[in-house]
N, C-alpha and C positions, 0 to 999 in steps of 0.2 A: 765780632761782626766783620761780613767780607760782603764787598761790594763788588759785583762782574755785570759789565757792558755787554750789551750785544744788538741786535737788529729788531726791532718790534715789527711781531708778525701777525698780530692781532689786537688788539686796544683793549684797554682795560687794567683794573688794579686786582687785587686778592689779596690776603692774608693765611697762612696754613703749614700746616706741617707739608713736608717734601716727602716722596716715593720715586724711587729708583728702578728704573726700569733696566737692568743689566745683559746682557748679552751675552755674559761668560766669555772662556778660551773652548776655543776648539782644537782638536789632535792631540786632546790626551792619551795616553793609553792606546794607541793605534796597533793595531795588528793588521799587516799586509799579508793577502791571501793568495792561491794562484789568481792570475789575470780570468779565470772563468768563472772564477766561485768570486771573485770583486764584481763582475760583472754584473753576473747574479742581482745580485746584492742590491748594485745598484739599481736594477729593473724596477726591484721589490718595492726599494724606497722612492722611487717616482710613482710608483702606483699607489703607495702610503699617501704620499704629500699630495699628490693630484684628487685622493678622497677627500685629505683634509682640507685641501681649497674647494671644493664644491662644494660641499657641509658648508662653509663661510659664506659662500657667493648667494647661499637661498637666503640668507637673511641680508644680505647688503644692499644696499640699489643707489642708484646713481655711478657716478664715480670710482666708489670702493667696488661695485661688481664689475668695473673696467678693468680694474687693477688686478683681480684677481683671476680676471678670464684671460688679462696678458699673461700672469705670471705661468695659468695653464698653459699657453701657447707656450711658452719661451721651452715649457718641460718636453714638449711634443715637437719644437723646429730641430730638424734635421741638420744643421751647422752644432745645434748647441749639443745633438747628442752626438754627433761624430766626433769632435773635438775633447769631449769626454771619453769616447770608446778606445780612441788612437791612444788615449795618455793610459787609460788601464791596460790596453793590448800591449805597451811599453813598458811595464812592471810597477809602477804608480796603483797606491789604492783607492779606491771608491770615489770616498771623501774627498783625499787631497785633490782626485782629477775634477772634484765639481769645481774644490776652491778655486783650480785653477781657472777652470771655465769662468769661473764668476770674475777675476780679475780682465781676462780676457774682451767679457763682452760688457763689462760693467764697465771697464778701462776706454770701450771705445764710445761707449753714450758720453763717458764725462769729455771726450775731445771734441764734439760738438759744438758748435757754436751756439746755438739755441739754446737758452737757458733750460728754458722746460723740461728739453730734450737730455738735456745734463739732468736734471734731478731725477728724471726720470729710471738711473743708473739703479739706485737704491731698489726699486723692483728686484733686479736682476738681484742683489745681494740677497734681498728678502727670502727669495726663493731658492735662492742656492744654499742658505744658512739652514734651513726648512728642510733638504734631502739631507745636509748635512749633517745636521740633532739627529734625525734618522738612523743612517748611517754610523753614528758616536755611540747611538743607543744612548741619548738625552732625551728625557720628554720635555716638551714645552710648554713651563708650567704657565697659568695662564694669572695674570695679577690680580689677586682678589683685595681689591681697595674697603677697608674697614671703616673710613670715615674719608670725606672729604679732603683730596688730597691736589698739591702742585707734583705735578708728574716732570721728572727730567728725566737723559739720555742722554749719549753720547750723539746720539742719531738716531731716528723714532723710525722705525719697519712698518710699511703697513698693518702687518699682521698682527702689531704690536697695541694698535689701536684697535683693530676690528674685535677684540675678544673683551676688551675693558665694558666693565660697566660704566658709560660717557655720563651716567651722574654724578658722582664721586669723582668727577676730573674739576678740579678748579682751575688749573692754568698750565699748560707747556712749556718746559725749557729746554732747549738746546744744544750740546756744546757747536755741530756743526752744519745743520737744516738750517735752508734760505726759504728767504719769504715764497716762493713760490713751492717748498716740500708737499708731501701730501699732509703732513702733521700741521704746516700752515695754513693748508686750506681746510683742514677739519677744523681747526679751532675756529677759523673768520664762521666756518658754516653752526658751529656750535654756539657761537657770541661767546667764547671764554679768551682770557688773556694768552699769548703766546709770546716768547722774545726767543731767537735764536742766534748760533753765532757766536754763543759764550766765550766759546774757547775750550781747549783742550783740556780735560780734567775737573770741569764746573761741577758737572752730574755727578760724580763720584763725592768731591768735597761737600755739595748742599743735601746727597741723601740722610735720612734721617735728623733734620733737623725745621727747624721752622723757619718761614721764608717768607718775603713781602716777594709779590710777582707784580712788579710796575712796567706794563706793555706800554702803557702810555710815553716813560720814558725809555723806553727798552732795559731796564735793568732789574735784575737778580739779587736782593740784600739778604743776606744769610747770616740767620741770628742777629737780627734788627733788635737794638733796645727799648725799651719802651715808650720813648718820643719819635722814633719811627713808627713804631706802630699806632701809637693815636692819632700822627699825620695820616698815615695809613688808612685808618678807619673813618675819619675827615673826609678824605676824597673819596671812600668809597660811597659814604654818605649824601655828598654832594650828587655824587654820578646818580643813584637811586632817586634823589630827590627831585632833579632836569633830567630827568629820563633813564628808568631804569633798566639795566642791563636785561636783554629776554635771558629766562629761566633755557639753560641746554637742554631739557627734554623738550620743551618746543619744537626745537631744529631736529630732533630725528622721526624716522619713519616711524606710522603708528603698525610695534609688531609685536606679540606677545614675547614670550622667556624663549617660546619654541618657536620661534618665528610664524605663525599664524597673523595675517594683514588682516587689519578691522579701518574702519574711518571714523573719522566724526568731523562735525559739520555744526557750526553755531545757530543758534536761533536769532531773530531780532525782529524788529518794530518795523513794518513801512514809513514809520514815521521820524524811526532813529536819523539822526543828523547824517550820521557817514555811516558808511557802507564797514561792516566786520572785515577786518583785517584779515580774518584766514578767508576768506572766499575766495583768492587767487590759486589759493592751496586746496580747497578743499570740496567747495561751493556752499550754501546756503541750505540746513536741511529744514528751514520753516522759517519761512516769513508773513508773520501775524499782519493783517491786513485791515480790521476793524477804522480805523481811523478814516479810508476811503469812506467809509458812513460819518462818522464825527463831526469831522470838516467838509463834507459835503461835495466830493472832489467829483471832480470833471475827468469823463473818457478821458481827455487830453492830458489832464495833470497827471493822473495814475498811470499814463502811456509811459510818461515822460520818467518816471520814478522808475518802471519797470526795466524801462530800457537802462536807466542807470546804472540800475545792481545790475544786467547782463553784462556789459558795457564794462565793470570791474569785474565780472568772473572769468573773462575768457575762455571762457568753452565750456566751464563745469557748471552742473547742476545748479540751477537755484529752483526753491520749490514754494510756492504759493499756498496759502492757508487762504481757502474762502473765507469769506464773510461769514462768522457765527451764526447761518439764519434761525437757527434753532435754541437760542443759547437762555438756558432754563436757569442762569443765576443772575445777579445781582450787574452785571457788565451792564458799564454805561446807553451803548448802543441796543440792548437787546430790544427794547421797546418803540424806541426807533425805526431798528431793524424789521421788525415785524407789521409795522406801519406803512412802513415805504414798498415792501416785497409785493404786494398787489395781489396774492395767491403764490409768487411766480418761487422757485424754491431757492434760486441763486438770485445774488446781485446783478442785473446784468450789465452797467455799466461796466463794473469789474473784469467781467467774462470778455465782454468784446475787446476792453483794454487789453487785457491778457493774450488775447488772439494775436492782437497786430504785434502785439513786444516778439512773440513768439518766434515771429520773423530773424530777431536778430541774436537768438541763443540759447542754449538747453532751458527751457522754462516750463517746468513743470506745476500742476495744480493736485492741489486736495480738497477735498470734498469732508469737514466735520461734520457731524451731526445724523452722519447718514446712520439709518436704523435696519434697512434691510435692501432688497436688492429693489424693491420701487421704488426706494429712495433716492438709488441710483441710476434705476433708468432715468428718475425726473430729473436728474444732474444732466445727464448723457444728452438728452430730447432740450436743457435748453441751451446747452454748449453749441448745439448745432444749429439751434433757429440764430443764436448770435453768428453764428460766420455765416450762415446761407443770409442775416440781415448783409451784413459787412461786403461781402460778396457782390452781392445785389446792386451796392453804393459805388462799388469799383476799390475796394479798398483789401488788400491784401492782409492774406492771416498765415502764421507757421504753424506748424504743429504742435500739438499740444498736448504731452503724457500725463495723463488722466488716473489719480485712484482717490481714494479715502482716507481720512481719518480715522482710524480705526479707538474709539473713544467710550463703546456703549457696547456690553455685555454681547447683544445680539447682532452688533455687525463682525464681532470675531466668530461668531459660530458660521455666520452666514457670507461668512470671507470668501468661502472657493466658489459659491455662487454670482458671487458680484465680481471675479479673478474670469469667470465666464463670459459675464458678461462685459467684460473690457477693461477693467481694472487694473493697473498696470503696474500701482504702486499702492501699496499698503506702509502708509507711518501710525502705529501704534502708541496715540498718548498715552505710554504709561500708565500716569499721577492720575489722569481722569478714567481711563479702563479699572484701576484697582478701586476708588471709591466708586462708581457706577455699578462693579462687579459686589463690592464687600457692604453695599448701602451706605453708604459713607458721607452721601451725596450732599446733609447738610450743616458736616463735619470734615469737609478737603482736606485740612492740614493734617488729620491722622491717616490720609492715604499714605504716606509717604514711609511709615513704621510698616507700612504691611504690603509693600510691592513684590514682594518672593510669596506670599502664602499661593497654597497650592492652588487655586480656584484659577489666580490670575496666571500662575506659569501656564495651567494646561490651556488655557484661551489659547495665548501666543504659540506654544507650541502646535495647535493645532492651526494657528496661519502659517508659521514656518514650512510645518507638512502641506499643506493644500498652494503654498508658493511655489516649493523648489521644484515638482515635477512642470507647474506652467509657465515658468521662470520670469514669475515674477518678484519685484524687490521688492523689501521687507525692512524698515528702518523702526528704532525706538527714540520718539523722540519725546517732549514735553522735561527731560530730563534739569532739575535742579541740584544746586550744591548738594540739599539733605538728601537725594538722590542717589547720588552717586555709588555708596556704598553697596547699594542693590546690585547694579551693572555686571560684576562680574558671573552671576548667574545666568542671565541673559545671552554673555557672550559664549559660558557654555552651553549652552541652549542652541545657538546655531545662528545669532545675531552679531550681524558683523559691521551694520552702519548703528552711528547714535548720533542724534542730534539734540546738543543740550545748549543752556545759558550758557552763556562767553565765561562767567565766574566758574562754571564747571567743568570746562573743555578741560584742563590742563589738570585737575585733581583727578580725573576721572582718564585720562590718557596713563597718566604713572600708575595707578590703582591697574588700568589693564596692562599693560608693558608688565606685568609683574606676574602674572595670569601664564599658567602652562596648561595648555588642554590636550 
């Protein structure tokens, strides 16, 4: 058992076998050429490594596509390749004139005063080490993690992290990355533990063995015995139980195996206490609204509500689910619903509320139950008697992107007609299109086994077609846990948003992340 200190650069404990991320030696085997055919050479391998950072950069974003549009720079400034030209024109090969380069310009980040600006050195290594393997005629194998692993290094490259599958990383170590590396700021961004700072030699002694990673107290135990490890599993228990660590696929982009960007966006209650957590990330792809009937709510209250959830979106989408008026099952409100509408197709309390929230942020409405396109001009015709009311009163309304439900057999046939007539946004309930379409209707929970039979793909596919030439959006939403499994047909279908239960976001993000189309 060996105990190694260092700097905690992300919180958190873990238990696991260790993986060794190694660097090798460079200038084995070196054969120096004329200064022309080095030269060469060199061209070659900038033009290699500049494919291979842009192949990287389509699937990165934030941050890591910062890192890698400098590291292209750095390949293309004109100091960095003069200084390499001069040393090959000198009788130096290839390689060694990158190395040099790289001590050169690496050597002058780290005299900085600025910390950032210091760590920021390790780019330049990254990239030089990159034509380097090139040039050695090393490929750069890329680390294919078999189970759940504490990852250490000597010093972590970005490029080191950009190719790992970030599931399979349980914790980062060190020997010599400061809290501000970029390997520190992937981990804080991932919610996994990191300590750095180990010291000289840490990463080679803990590969292949099993390891406690305590960020908490910044330390590294390797080959803990077995009353470490039940401490161990104590605190992590504890942590889980006051507040459990978020799951790392959470924290990355939603992109498939081949990089293809899809979204998803949670469903909720107007009545839910708080406002979903991803809506700062993502927006709102349905917020069921029926309760405005239940409790009886006032223009004013449901103002108040709507503006709320804009209010936590900051700029993104949140999208409205009318009032069921039409709702042919056993729902509390339908009868209600049907009693208080007066002829009139929509709630229109609701509608005008919606108007004024619309003022203060993307808020979008849908339209269930719609059957065909008079169903939709009736939505349309009283959208607008509410602002021309509202208007009249002196009271100010925003805009408001306007589509359907897409719920009932005959409003997917009759989708590019109502895309016509102004329809802007098509969400496709699933669960309720496949029992409406398969007669299911009073049998719901076997829709759920039969959301791919073919009746129901060709609907959607034929809204998909009749959308993208009048560009309009096209979401799946009504999506459940027992759901989920369907999804990846959908996405190759040509569906890119989904809006499911909060319990499904995160089973249904990794199920697609896995998806190459």
């Amino acid at each position: 058992m060996h105990t190694y200190t260092g700097v905690s650069a992300s919180s958190g404990i873990v238990v696991g076998p260790v993986e060794q991320i190694d660097h090798g030696t460079t200038g084995l085997h070196r054969i120096v050429c004329d200064p022309f055919r080095e030269r060469a050479l060199y061209d070659v391998a900038v033009v290699l490594a500049k494919d291979e950072l842009r192949r990287l950069s389509r699937r990165a974003k934030g941050p890591d596509a910062d890192i890698l549009l400098f590291q292209i720079a750095l390949l293309e400034d004109e100091s960095f390749t003069n200084e390499i030209g001069d040393y090959i024109a000198a009788g130096a090969g290839g390689a060694a004139a990158v190395e040099r380069a790289e001590q050169i310009f690496a050597g002058r980040l780290k005299n900085v005063d600025d910390e950032y600006i210091r760590e920021r050195s390790v780019d330049v290594c990254d990239v030089c080490r990159r034509v380097v393997d090139i040039l050695d005629g090393r490929p750069r194998r890329r680390l294919h993690l078999k189970r759940p692993s504490i990852l250490v290094a000597d010093r972590f490259f970005p490029s080191d992290l950009f190719s790992l599958d970030r599931r399979m990383v349980l914790g980062l170590a060190s020997d010599g990355d400061s809290t501000i590396s970029h390997a520190a700021i992937m981990a804080r961004s991932m919610g996994i533990p990191a300590v750095v700072q180990l010291g000289s030699g840490t990463a080679a002694m803990a590969a292949g063995r099993r390891a406690i990673l305590d960020a908490d107290s910044g330390m590294l135990v390797v080959e803990p015995d077995g009353a470490q490890i039940a401490q161990a599993d104590c605190k992590i228990a504890l942590q889980r139980l006051h507040g459990r660590q978020p799951d790392p696929v959470a924290a990355l982009p939603c992109l498939t195996k081949d990089g293809t960007a899809f979204r998803l966006m949670p469903t909720c209650n107007l009545s839910d206490s708080d406002v979903p957590p991803a809506i700062s990330a993502a927006g709102i792809g349905l917020v069921r609204t029926e309760t405005t009937i239940l409790y009886n709510q006032s223009d004013e209250t449901q103002l108040a509500r709507y503006r709320e959830f804009l209010k936590c979106a900051e700029g993104v989408p949140v999208v409205l689910r009318t009032c069921d008026t039409r709702a042919d099952d056993d729902a509390p409100w339908a009868g209600e619903m049907q009693a208080r509408m007066g002829g009139h197709r929509l709630f229109q309390p609701q509608v005008r509320a919606m108007l004024r929230a619309a003022t203060d942020g993307d808020l979008r409405a849908v339209f269930p139950m719609v059957k065909d396109v008079s169903d939709w001009d009736a939505c349309v015709r009283e959208v607008d008697a509410c602002r021309d009311e509202l208007l009249e009163s002196g009271l100010e309304t925003g805009p408001l992107l306007m589509g359907c439900v897409v719920d009932m057999p005959s409003a997917a046939v009759m989708a590019a007609d109502m895309m016509d007539r102004g329809a802007q946004l098509m969400a496709v309930d699933i669960e309720d299109l496949t029992r409406y379409t398969l007669g299911l209707v009073q049998n719901p929970t076997a829709a759920v086994t039969q959301l791919t039979n073919p009746a129901v793909l060709r609907l959607v596919q034929s809204i998909l077609d009749a959308a993208k030439p009048r560009g309009v959006s096209v979401c799946l939403c009504g999506i459940t846990v027992a759901a989920v499994s369907a999804m990846p047909a959908y996405l190759k279908m040509g569906i890119r948003t989904f809006s499911a239960e909060p319990a499904a976001l995160l089973p249904l993000k990794k199920l697609l992340m896995e998806q190459e189309l």
